[in-house]
N, C-alpha and C positions, 0 to 999 in steps of 0.2 A: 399377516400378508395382505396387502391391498392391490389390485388387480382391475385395469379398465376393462369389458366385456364387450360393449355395446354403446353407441349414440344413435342418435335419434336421424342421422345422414347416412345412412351404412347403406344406402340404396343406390343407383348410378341408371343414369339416363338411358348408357351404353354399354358397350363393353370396358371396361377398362384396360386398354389393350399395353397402355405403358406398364402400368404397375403390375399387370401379369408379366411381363419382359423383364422387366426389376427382379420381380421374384424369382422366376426362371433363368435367368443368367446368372444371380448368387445362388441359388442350388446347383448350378453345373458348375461353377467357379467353385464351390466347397469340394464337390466329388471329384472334379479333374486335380484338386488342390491337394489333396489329400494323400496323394498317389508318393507325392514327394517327401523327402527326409524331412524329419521332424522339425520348424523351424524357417526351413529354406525357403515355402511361400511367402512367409510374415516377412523376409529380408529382402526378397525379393520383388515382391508387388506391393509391403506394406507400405506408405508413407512415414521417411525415419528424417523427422527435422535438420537440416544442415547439411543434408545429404547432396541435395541439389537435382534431384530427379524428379522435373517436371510432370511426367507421366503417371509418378505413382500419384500423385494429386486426385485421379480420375481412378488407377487400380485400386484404392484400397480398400473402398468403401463397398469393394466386393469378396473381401478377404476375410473369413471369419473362423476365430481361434478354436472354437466347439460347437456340437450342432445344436445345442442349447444358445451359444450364440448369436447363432441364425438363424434358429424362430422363434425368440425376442424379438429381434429388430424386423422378420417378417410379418411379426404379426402389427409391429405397430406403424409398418408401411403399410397393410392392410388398413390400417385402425385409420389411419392420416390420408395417406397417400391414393389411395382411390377416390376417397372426397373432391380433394384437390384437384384430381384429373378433371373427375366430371363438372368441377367449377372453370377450372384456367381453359381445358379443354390436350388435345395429344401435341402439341407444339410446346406451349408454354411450362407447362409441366414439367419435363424433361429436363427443359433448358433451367428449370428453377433448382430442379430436384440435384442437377451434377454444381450449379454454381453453390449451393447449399455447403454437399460436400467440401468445397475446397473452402471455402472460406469456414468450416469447421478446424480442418488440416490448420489451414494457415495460423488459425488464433489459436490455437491447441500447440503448435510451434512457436509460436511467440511469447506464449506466456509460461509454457513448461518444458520444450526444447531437451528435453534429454535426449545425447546424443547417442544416437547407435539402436535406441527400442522403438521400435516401428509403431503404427498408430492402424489399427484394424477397425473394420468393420464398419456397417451402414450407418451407425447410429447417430453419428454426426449430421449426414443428409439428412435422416428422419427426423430429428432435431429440430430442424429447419422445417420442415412439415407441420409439424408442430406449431411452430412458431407463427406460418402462416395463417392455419387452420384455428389458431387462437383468436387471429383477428376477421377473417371470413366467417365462421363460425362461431361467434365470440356465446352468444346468447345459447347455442344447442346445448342441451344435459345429454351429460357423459354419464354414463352405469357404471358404477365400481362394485365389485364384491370381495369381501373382507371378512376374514377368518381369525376370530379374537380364542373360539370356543368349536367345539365339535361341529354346530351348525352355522355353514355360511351365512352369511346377510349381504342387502346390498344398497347401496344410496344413491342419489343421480344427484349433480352438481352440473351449474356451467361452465362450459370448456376455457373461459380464458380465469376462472380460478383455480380449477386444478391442473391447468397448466402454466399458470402464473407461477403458483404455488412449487411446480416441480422443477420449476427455471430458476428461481427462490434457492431450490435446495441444490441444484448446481454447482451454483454460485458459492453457498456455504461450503460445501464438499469439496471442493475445487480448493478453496480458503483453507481449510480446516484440515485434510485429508488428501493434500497434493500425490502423497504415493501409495495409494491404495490400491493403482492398478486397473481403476476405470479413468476414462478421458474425458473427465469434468467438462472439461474449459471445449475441449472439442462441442462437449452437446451444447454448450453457452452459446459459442461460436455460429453455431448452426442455429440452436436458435431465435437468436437477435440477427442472422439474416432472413429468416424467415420472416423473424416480425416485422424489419425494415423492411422488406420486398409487399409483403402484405398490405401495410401501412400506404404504400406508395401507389399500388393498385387502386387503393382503394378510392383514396384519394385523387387519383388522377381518372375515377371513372372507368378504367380499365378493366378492374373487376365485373362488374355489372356489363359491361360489352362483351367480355370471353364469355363472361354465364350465358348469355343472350345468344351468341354465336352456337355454343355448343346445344341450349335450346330449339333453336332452328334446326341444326343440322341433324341432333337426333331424335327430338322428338316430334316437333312439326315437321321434318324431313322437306322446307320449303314450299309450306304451304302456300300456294297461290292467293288464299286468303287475305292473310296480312297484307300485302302490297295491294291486293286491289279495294280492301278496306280504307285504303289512304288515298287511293286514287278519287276515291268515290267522297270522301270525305272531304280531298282538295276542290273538288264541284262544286261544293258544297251542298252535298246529299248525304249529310250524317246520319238522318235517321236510319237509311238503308244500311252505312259502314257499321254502326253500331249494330244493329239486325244482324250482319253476317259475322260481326267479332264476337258476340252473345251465342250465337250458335258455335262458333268457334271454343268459346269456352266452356260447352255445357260436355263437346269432346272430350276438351283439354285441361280441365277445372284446375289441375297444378300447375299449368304454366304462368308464370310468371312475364313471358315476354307477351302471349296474349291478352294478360289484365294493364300491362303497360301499354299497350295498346288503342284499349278500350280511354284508359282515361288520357290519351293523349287525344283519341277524338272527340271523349267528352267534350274535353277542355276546351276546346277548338270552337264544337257548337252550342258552348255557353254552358252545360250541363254541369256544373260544379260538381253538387252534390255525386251525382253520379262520377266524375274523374276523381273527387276523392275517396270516393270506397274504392274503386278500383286500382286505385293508385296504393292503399290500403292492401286491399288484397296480395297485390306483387311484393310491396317489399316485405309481409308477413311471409311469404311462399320462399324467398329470397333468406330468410333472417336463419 
């Protein structure tokens, strides 16, 4: 048995107020679900290819067939999915976490379309977390613990191998074991939009601006600081901006938006040296 535990991100700025709602809405979605004849949910709210109900697009991925099904995939929205928040921030997150899903559904219908058997459960979305969290996270070691003999052991790896590695076996499974009764192609689905949507952030800077936002908001809470560090800097009175972003960092030693900071005034008043450790600094804080 091999089993992720723990990374090295497992910590959040804030509350995590989506991914507790995640969680919370597929635990009441199970117990209110449960109530009904055997069956009747999964036909009902599951997503069943060729069906043509738009809506279960959005139900399914709250429908889960046993409660071992449902914290599996809760714990590795736990595992993913709180990350993500406190990286995208409560907007973007949400909005990533349902487009996940459906484009799980959709490529899980297109490539395996069995008509009439409903398609359950989160793990499509979470997928797609994954998928994200591979490319925002690429460098973090993942904890596994693995059970060959009587005493556990455990290894740490970087997140975009052992989740390369498990996108890998998807794809195999998928190939190899079409009716085995898991949704191969669904978790594929999910996560190659995750990776796409990750990729695209990243790339377009976006990434590094949601961080930076959700750092303001919740942990410098709009420090007055930062802006009048630029103010003073635009003066050109850097020695002082630098003074007050230095004490600002001796605060805030993890932030990242504060050491990009620093060496954006370095840079400014010529200080190299110094805007490249800083500059240094943030994007190891970031990595």
């Amino acid at each position: 048995m091999l089993f992720p535990v723990s990374h090295e991100r497992m910590t959040a700025r804030r509350w995590p107020v989506v991914t507790t709602a995640l969680f919370a809405a597929s635990l009441a979605a199970y117990v209110a679900l449960a109530r009904l004849p055997e069956g009747a949910a999964a036909m009902r709210f599951g997503y069943v290819p060729g069906r043509g109900d738009v809506l279960t697009l959005f139900t399914y991925t709250f429908v889960h067939g046993s409660l071992w099904h449902l914290a599996g995939n809760m714990w590795f929205l736990f595992f993913c999915g709180m990350t993500l928040e406190d990286r995208w921030g409560r907007l973007v997150f949400p909005l990533f976490y349902v487009g996940a899903g459906v484009a799980a559904a959709l490529v899980h219908g297109a490539l395996v379309g069995h008509a009439g058997v409903p398609l359950l459960g989160a793990s499509g979305a979470i997928a797609g977390c994954m998928g994200a969290f591979a490319v925002a996270f690429a460098r973090v070691p993942v904890r596994f613990v693995y059970v060959l003999t009587l005493r556990p052991r455990t290894f740490n790896a970087p997140a975009w191998v052992v989740l390369g590695i498990w996108a890998a076996y998807e794809v195999a499974s998928g190939v190899l074991f079409p009716d085995d009764g898991t949704a191969h192609w669904a978790h594929v689905g999910g996560f190659a939009f995750g990776l796409v949507v990750g990729l695209a952030l990243h790339a377009t800077g976006l990434d590094r601006r949601l961080d930076n936002a959700v750092e303001i908001a919740a942990v410098l809470e709009g420090d007055p600081r930062l802006e009048e560090a630029r103010r003073l800097a635009g003066l050109g009175r850097g020695d002082e901006a630098l003074a007050m972003l230095e004490g600002l960092a001796i605060e805030r030693p993890d932030s990242a938006v504060v050491h990009d900071a620093i060496a954006e005034v370095a840079r400014a008043a010529g200080d190299e040296p110094r805007a490249r450790k800083a500059g240094q600094r943030a994007a190891l804080l970031r990595a």
